[in-house]
C-alpha positions, 0 to 999 in steps of 0.5 A: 048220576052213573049206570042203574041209577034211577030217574023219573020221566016225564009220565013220572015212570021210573026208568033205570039209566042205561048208559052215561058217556062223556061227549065234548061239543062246546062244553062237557056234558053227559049223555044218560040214556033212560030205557025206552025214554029219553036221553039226557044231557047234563052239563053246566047249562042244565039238562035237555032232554033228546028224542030222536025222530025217524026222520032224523030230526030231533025234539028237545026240551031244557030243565033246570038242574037245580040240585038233582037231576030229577027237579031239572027233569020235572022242570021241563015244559010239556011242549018241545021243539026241533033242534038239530041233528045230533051225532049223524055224520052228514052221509046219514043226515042227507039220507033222510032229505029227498033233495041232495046238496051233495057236490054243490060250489063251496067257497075255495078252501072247503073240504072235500065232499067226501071228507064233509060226507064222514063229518059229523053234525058237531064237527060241522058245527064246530067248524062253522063257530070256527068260521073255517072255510066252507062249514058255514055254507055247508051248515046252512045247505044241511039246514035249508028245509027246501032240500027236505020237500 
């Protein structure tokens, strides 16, 4: 798929792809924005599809890539459900909570507060996977819905 190629959504609406980039999180995947629809990532596990919610929270659908994006896309089911947040650093996640977790204990050898505040979401991930110090409690305080309320 590249730039201007056509997709159906899932209101069968043709929509031109407006943007495709590579991004690397646990595998490469491509990121093809559709014009006032959805983003679709495509990597070897199939296509999701990304919708960001105001409140930064994102809903999220997989398809099937069987041989061309459009059956993966058709595939998808009507229902999505909440993901996580996708490329915010934590300074703009924790903008959206009306709690704030920021400054709190973490284990000794975490990073500071001001170097987890310009990490994105995938890093904190990532780091968390690694088991590096810390990124596991902070993954789970940028998680707890009782920071949302």
């Amino acid at each position: 798929m590249s730039l201007w190629d056509w997709v159906f959504s899932l209101a069968s609406r043709l929509k031109p792809v407006l943007s495709v980039s590579l991004s690397r999180v646990s595998q490469p995947v491509y990121n093809i924005e559709v014009h006032g629809e959805h983003i679709y990532h495509v990597g070897e596990l199939g296509v999701v599809v990304h919708n960001v919610s105001p409140s930064g929270w994102v809903a999220c659908g997989w398809g099937k890539k069987l041989k061309a994006p459009d059956t993966a896309i058709a595939s998808l089911p009507a229902k999505v459900t909440l993901h996580k947040f996708v490329s915010q650093t934590v300074e703009q996640i924790l903008k959206v909570t009306k709690g704030s977790i920021k400054n709190a204990e973490l284990p000794v050898g975490s990073p500071s507060w001001s170097s987890i505040m310009k990490m994105s979401w995938e890093q904190i991930e990532a780091a968390a996977k690694a088991k590096q110090p810390g990124f596991q409690t902070i993954k789970k305080l940028l998680t707890d819905g009782r920071f949302d309320r």
